[in-house]
GURO-199645 format. One record per residue: residue in three letters; x, y, z of N, C-alpha, C, O, CB in turn. Coordinates in nm, 3 decimals, padded with zeros to 5 digits. Glycine has a CB too. Example, Ala and Ser with C-alpha at 12.3 -4.5 7.8 and 13.67 -1.06 7.14 Angstrom:
2
<atom 'Ala',<01.319,-00.569,00.780>,<01.230,-00.450,00.780>,<01.320,-00.330,00.780>,<01.424,-00.332,00.846>,<01.131,-00.447,00.905>>
<atom 'Ser',<01.285,-00.225,00.708>,<01.367,-00.106,00.714>,<01.290,00.003,00.787>,<01.341,00.114,00.804>,<01.408,-00.060,00.572>>
This chain:
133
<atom 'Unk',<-02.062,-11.651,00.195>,<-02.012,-11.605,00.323>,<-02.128,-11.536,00.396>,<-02.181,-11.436,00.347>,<-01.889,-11.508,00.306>>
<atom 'Unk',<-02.169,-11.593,00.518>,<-02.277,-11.525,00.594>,<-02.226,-11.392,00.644>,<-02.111,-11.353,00.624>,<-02.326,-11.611,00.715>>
<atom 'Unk',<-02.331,-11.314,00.719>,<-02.293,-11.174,00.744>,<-02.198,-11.196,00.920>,<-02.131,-11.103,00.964>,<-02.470,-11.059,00.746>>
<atom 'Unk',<-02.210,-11.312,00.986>,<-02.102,-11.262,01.110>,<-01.981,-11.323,01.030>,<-01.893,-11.237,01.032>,<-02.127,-11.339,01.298>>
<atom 'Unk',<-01.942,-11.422,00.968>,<-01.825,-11.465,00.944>,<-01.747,-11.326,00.797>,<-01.634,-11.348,00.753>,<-01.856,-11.654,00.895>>
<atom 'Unk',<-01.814,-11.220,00.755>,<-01.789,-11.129,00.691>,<-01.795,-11.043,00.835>,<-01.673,-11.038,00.853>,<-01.881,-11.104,00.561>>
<atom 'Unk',<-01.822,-11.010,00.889>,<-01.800,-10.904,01.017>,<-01.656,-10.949,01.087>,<-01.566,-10.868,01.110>,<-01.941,-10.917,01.145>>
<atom 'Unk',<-01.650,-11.081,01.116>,<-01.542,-11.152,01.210>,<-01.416,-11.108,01.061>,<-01.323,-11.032,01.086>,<-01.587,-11.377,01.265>>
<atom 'Unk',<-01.427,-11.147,00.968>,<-01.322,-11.134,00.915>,<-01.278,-10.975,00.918>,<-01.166,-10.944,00.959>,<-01.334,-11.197,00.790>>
<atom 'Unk',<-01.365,-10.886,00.877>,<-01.368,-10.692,00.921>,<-01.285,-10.717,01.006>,<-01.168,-10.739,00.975>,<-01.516,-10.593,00.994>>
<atom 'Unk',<-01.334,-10.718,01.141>,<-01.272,-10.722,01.254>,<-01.133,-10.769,01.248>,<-01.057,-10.686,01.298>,<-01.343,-10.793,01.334>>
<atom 'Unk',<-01.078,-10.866,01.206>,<-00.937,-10.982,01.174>,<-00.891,-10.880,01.066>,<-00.793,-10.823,01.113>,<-00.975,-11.183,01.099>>
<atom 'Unk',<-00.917,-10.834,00.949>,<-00.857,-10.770,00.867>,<-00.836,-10.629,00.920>,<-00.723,-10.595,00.886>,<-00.921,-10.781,00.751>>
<atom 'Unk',<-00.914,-10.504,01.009>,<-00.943,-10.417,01.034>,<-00.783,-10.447,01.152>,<-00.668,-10.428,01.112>,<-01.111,-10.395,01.061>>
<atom 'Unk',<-00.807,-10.482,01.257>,<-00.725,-10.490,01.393>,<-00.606,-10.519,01.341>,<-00.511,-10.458,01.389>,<-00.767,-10.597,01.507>>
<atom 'Unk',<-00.585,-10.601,01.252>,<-00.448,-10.644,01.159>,<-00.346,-10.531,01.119>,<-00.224,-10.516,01.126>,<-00.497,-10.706,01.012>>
<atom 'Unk',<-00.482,-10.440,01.062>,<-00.435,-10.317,00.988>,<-00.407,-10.355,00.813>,<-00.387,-10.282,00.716>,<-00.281,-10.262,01.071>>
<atom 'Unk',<-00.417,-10.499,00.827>,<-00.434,-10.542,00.647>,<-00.534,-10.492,00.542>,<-00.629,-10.563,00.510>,<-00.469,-10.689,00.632>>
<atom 'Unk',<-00.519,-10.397,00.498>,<-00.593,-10.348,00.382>,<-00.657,-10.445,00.260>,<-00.770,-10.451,00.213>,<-00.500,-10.259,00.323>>
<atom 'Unk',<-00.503,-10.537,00.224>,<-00.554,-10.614,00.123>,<-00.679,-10.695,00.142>,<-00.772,-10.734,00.072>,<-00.459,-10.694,00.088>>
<atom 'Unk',<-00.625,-10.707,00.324>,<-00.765,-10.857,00.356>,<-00.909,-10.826,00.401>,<-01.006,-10.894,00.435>,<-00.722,-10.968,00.501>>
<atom 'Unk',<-00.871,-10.651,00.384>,<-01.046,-10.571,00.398>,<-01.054,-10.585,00.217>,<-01.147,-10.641,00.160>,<-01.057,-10.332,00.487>>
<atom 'Unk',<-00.961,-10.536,00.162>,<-01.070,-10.566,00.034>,<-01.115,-10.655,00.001>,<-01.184,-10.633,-00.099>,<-01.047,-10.548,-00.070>>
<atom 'Unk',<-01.115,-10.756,00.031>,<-01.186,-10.880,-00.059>,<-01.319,-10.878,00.030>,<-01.402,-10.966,00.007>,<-01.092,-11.057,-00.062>>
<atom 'Unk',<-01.346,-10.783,00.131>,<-01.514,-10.816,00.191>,<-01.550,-10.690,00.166>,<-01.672,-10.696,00.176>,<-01.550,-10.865,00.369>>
<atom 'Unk',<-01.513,-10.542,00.130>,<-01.510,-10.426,00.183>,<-01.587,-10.385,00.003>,<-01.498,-10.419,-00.075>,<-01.333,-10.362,00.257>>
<atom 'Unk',<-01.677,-10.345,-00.059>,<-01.724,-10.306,-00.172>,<-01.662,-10.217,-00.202>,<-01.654,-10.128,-00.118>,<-01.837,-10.283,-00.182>>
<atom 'Unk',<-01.584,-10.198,-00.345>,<-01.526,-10.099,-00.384>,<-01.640,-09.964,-00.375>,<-01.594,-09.849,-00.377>,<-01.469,-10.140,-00.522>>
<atom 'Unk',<-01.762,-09.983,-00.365>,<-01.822,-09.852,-00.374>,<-01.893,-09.842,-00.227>,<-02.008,-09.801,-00.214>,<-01.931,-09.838,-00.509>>
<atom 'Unk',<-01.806,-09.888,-00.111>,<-01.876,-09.872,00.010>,<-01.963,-09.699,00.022>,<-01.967,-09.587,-00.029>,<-01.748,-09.899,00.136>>
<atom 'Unk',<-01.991,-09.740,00.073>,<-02.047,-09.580,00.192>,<-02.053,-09.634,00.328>,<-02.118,-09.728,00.373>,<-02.239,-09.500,00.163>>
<atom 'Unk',<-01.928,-09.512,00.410>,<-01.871,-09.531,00.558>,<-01.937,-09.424,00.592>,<-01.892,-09.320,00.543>,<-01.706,-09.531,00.595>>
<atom 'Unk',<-02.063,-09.409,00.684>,<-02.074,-09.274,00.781>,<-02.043,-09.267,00.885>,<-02.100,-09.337,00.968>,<-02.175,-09.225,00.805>>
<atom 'Unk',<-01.945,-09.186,00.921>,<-01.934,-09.161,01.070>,<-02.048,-09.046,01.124>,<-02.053,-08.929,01.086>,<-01.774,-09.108,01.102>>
<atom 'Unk',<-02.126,-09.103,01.211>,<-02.280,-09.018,01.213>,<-02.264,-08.944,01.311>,<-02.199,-08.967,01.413>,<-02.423,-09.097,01.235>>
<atom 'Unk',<-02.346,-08.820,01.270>,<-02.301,-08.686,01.368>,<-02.302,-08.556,01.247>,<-02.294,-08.555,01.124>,<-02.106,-08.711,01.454>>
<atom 'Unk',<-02.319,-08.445,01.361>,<-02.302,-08.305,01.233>,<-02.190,-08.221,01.347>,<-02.153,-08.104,01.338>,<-02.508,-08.177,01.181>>
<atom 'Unk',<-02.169,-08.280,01.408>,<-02.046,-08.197,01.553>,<-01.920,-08.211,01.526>,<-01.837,-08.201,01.616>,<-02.044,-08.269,01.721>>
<atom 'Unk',<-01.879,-08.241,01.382>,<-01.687,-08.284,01.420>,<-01.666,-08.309,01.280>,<-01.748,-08.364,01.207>,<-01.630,-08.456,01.541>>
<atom 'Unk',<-01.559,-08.267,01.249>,<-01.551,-08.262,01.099>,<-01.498,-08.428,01.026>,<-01.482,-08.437,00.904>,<-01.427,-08.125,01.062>>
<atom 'Unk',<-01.477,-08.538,01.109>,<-01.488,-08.652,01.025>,<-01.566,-08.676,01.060>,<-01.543,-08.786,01.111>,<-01.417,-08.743,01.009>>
<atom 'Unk',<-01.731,-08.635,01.085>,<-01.855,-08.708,01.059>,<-01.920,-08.656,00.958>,<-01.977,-08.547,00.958>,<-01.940,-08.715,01.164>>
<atom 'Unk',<-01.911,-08.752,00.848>,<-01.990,-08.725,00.750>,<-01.960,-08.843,00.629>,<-01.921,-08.946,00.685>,<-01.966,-08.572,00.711>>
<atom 'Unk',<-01.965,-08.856,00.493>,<-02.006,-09.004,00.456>,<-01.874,-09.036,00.357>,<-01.857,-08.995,00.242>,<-02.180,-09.018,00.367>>
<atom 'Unk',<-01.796,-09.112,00.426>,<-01.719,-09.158,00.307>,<-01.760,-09.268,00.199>,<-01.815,-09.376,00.219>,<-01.607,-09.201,00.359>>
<atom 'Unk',<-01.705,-09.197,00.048>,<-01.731,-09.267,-00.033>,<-01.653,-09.400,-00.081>,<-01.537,-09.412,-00.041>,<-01.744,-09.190,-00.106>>
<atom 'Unk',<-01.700,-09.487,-00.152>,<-01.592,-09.564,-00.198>,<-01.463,-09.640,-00.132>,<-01.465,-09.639,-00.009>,<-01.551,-09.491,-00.271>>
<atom 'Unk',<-01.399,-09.678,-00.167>,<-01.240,-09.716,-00.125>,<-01.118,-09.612,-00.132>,<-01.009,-09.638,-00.081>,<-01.192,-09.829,-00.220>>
<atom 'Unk',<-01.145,-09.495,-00.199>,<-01.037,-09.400,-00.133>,<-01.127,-09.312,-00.031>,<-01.062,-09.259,00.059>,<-00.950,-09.294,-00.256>>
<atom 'Unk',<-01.249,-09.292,-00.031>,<-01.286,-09.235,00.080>,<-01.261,-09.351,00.190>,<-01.188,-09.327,00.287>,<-01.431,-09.179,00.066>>
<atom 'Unk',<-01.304,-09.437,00.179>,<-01.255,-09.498,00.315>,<-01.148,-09.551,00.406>,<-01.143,-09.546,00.529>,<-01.296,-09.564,00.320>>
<atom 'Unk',<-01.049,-09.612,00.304>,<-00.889,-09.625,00.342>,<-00.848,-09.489,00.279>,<-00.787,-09.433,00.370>,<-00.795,-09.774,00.266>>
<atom 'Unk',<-00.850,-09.404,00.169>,<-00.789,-09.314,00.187>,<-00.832,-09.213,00.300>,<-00.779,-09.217,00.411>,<-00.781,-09.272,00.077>>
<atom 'Unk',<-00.915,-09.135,00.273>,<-00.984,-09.003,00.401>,<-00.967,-09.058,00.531>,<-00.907,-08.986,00.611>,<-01.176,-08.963,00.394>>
<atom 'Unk',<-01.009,-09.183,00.576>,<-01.068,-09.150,00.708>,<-01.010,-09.288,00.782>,<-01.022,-09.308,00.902>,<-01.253,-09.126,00.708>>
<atom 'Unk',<-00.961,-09.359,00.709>,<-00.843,-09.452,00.762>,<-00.686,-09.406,00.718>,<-00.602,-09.455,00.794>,<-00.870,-09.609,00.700>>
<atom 'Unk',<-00.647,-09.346,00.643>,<-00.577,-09.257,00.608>,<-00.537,-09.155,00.656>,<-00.417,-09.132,00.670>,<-00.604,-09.234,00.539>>
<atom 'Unk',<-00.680,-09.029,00.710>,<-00.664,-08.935,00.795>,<-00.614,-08.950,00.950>,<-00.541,-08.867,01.005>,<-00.774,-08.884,00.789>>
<atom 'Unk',<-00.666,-09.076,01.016>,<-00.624,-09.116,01.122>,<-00.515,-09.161,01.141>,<-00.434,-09.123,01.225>,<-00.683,-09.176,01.159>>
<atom 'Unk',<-00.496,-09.290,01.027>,<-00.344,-09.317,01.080>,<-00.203,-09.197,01.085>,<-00.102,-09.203,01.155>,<-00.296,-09.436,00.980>>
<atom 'Unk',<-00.226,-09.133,01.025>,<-00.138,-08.989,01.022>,<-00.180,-08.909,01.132>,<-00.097,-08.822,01.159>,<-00.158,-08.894,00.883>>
<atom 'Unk',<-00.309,-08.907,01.225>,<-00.318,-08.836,01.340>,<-00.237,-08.924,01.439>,<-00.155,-08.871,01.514>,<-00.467,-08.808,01.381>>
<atom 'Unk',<-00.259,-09.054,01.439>,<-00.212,-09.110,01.533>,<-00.035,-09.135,01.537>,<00.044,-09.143,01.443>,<-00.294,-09.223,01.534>>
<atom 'Unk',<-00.010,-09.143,01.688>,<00.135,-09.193,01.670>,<00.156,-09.311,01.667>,<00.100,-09.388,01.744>,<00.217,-09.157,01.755>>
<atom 'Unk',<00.276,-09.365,01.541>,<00.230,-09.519,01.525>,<00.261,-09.563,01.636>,<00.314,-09.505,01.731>,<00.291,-09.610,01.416>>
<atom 'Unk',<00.214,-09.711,01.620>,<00.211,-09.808,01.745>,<00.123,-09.772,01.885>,<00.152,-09.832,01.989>,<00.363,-09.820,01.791>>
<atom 'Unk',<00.025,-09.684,01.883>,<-00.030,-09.629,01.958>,<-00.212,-09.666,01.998>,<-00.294,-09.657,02.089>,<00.008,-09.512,01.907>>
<atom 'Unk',<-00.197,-09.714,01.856>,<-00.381,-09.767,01.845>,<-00.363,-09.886,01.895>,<-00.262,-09.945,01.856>,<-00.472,-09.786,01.677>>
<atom 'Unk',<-00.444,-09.949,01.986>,<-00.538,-10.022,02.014>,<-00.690,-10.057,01.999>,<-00.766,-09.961,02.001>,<-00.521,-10.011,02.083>>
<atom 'Unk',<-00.733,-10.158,01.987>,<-00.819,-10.188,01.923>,<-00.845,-10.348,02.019>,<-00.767,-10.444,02.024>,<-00.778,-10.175,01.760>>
<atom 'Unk',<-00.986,-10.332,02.089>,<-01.035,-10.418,02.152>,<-01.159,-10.413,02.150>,<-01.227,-10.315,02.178>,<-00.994,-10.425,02.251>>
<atom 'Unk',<-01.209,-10.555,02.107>,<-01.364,-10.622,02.052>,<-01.443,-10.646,02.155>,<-01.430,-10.745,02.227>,<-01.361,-10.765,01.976>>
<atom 'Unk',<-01.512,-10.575,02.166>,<-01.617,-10.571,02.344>,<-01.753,-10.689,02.277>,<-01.811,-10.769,02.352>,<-01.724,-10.322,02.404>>
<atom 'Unk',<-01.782,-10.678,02.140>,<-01.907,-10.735,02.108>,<-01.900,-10.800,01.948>,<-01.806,-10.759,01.881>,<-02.023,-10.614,02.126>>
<atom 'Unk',<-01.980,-10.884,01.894>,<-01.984,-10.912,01.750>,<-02.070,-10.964,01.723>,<-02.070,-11.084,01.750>,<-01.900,-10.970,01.696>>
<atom 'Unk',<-02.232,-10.886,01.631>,<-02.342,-11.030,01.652>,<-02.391,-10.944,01.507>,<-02.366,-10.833,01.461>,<-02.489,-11.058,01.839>>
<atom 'Unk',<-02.461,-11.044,01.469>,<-02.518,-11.051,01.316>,<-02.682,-11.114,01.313>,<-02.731,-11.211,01.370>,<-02.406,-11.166,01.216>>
<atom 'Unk',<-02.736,-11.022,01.230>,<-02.857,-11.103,01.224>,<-02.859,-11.116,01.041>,<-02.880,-11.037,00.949>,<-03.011,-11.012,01.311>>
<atom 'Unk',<-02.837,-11.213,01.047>,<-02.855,-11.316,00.938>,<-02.961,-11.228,00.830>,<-02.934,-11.139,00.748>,<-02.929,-11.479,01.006>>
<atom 'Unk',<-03.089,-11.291,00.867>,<-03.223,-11.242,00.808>,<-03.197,-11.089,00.704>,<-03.211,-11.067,00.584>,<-03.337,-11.207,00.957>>
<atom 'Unk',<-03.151,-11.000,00.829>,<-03.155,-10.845,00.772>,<-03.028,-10.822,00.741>,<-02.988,-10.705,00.734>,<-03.205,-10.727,00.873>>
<atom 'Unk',<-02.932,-10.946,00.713>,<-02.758,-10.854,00.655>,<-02.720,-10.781,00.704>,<-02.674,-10.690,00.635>,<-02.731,-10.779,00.544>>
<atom 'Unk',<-02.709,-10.767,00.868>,<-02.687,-10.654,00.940>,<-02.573,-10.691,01.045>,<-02.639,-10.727,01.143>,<-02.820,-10.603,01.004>>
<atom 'Unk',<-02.489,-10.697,01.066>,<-02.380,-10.707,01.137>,<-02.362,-10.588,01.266>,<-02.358,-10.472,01.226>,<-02.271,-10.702,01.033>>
<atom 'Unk',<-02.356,-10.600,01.351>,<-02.311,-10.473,01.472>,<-02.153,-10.492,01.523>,<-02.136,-10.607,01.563>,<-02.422,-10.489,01.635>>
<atom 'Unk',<-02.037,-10.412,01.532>,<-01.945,-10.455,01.569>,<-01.884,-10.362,01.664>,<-01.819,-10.266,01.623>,<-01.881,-10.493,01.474>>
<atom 'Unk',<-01.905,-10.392,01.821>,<-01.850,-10.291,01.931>,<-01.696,-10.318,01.956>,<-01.630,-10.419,01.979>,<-01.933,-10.309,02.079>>
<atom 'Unk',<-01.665,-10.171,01.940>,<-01.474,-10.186,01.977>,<-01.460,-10.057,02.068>,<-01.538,-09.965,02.094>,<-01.336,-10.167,01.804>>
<atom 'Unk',<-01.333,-10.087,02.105>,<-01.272,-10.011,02.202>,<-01.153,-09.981,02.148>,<-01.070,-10.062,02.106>,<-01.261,-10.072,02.329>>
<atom 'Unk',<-01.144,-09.846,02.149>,<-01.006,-09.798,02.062>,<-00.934,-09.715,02.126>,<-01.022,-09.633,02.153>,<-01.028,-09.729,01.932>>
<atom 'Unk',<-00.821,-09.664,02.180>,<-00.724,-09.573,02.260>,<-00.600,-09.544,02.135>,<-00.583,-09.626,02.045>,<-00.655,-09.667,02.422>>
<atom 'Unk',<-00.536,-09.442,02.143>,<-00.464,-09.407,02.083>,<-00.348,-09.249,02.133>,<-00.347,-09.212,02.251>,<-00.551,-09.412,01.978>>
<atom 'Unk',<-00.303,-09.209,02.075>,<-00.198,-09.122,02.144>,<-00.192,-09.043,01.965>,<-00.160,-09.094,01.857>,<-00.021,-09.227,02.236>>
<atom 'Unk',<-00.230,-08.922,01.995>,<-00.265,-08.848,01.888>,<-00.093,-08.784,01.865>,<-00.019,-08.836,01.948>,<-00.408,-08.728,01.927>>
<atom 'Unk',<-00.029,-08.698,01.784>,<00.088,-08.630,01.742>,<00.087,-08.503,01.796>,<00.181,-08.424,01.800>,<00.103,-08.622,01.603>>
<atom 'Unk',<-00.048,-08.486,01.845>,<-00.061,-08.338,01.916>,<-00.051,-08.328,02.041>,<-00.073,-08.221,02.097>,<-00.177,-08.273,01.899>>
<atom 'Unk',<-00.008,-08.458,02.120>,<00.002,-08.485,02.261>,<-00.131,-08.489,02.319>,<-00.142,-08.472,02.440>,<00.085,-08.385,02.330>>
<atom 'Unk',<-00.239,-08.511,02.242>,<-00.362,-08.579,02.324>,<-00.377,-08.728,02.315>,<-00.361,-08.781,02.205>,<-00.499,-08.525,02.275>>
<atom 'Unk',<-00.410,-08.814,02.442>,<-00.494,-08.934,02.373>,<-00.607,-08.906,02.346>,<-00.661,-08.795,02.347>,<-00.510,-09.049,02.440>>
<atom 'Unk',<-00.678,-09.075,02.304>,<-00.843,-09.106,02.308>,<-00.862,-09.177,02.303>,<-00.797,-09.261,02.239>,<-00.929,-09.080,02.248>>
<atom 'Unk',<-00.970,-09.200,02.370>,<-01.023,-09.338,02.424>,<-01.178,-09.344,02.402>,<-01.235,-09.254,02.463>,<-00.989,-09.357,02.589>>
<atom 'Unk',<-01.278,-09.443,02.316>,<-01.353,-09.396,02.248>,<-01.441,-09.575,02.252>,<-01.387,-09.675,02.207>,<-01.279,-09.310,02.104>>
<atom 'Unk',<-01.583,-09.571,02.318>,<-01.657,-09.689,02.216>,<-01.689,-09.663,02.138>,<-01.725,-09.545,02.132>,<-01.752,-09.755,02.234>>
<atom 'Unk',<-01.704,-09.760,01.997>,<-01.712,-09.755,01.889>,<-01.820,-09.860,01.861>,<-01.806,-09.970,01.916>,<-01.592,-09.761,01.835>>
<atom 'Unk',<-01.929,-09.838,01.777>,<-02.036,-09.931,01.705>,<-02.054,-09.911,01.592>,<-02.103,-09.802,01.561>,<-02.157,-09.932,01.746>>
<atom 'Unk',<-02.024,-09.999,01.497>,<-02.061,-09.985,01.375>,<-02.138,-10.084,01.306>,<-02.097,-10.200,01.296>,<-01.964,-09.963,01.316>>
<atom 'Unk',<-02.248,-10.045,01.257>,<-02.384,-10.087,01.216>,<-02.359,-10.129,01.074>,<-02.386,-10.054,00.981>,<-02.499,-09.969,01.229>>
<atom 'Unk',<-02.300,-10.272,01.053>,<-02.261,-10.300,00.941>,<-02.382,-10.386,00.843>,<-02.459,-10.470,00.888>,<-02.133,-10.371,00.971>>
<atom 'Unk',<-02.374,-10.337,00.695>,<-02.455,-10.366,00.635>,<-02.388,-10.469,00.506>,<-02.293,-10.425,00.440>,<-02.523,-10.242,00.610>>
<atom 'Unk',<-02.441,-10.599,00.480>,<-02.374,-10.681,00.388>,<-02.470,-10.742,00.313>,<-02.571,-10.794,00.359>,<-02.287,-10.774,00.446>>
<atom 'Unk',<-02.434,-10.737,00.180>,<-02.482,-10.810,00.065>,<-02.394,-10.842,-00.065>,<-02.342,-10.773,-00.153>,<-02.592,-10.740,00.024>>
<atom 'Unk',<-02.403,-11.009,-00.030>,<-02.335,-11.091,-00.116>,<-02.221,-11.121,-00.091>,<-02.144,-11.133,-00.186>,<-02.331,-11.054,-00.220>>
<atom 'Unk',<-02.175,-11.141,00.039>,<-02.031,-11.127,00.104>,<-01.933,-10.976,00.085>,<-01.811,-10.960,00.095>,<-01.944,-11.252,00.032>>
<atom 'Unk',<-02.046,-10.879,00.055>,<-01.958,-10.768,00.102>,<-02.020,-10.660,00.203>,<-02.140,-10.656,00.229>,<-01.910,-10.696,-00.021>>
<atom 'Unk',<-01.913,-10.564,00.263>,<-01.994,-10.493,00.326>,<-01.994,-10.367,00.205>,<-01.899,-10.334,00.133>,<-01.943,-10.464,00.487>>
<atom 'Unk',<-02.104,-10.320,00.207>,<-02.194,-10.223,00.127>,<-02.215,-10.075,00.182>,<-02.213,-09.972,00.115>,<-02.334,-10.287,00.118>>
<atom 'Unk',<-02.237,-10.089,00.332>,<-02.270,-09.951,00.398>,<-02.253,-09.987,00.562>,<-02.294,-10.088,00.619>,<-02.445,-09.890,00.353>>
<atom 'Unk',<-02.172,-09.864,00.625>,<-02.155,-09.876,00.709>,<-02.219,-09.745,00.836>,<-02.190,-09.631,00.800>,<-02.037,-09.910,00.680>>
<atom 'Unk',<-02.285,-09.751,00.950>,<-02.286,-09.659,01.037>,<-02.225,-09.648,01.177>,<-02.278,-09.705,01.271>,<-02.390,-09.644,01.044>>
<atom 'Unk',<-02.113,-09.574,01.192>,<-02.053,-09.548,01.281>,<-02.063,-09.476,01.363>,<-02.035,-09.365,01.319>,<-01.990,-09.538,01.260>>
<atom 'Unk',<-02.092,-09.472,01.480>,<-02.165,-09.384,01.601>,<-02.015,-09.424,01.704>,<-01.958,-09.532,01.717>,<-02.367,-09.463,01.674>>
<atom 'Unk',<-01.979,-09.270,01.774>,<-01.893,-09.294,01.844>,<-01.898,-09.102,01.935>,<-01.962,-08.998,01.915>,<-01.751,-09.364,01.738>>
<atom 'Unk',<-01.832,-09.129,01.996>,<-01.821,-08.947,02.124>,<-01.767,-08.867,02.014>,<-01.655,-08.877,01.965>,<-01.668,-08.934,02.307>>
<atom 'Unk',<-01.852,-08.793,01.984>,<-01.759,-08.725,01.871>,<-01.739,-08.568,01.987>,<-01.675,-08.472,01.945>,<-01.867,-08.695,01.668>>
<atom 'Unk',<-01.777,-08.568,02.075>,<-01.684,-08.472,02.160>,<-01.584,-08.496,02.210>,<-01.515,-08.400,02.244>,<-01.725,-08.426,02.249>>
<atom 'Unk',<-01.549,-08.591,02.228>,<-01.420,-08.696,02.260>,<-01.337,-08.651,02.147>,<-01.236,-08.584,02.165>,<-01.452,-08.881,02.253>>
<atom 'Unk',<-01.378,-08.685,02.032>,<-01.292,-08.658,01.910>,<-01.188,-08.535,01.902>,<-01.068,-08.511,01.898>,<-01.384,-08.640,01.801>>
<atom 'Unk',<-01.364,-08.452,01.900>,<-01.344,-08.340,01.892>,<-01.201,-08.253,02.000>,<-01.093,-08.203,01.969>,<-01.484,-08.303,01.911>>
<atom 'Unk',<-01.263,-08.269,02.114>,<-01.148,-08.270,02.215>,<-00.973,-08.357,02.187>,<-00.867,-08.297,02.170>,<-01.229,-08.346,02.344>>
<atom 'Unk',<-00.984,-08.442,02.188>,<-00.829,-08.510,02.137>,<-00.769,-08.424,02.014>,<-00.660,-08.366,02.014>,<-00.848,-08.689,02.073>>
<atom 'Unk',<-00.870,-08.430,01.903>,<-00.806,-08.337,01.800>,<-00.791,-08.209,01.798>,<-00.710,-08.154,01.723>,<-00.852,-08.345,01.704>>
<atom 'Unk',<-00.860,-08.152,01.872>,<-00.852,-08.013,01.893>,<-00.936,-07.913,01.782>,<-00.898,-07.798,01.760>,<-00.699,-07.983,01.892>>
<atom 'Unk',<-01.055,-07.973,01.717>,<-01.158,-07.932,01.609>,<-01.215,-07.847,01.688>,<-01.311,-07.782,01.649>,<-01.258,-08.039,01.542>>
């Protein structure tokens, strides 16, 4: 599996909200950073409970269901360096009566048809603000 058709599937499994169909690309020993030292979910999730548990986990419980959206502005891969980039657009309606509305890039890293390490850059004052950190 090349690195965009492992990104395209992220994306298809991720927007789905299917867990099962992120694991079969997603390395049980990922490392997810959400990059930043300003907001308390930036910092490095470990593994598969750090990542569906903590911080896909932590969110879906911030959010009110049915509330996320999730729209693919970009998707490109360079082959050579196993490097995947994947731009989204995400809105949501928090439980605390804030939304957010947020671009999202994540600097995906793959070897051997999995992803391995991820860097996530996004407004983390945005965050910060919606959640009230």
């Amino acid at each position: 599996m090349n690195v965009k058709s492992v990104v395209e599937a992220f994306w298809h499994g991720h927007s789905a909200g299917d867990h099962d169909a992120l694991k079969t690309i997603v390395a049980q020993d990922i490392r997810w950073t959400v990059v930043g030292d300003t907001c308390p979910i930036a910092r490095t999730y470990e593994g598969w409970d750090g990542f569906f548990g903590e911080l896909l986990g932590g969110l879906a419980a911030a959010f009110v269901p049915g509330t996320l959206t999730m729209r693919l502005k970009g998707l490109y891969a360079d082959e050579e360096q196993g490097v995947g980039i994947l731009h989204l657009e995400e809105t949501a309606t928090l439980h605390n009566g804030n939304s957010i509305s947020l671009e999202i890039v994540d600097v995906i890293t793959v070897r051997d048809g999995q992803i391995i390490d991820v860097r996530e850059v996004m407004d983390l004052a945005a965050v910060n603000a919606a959640f009230g950190f």
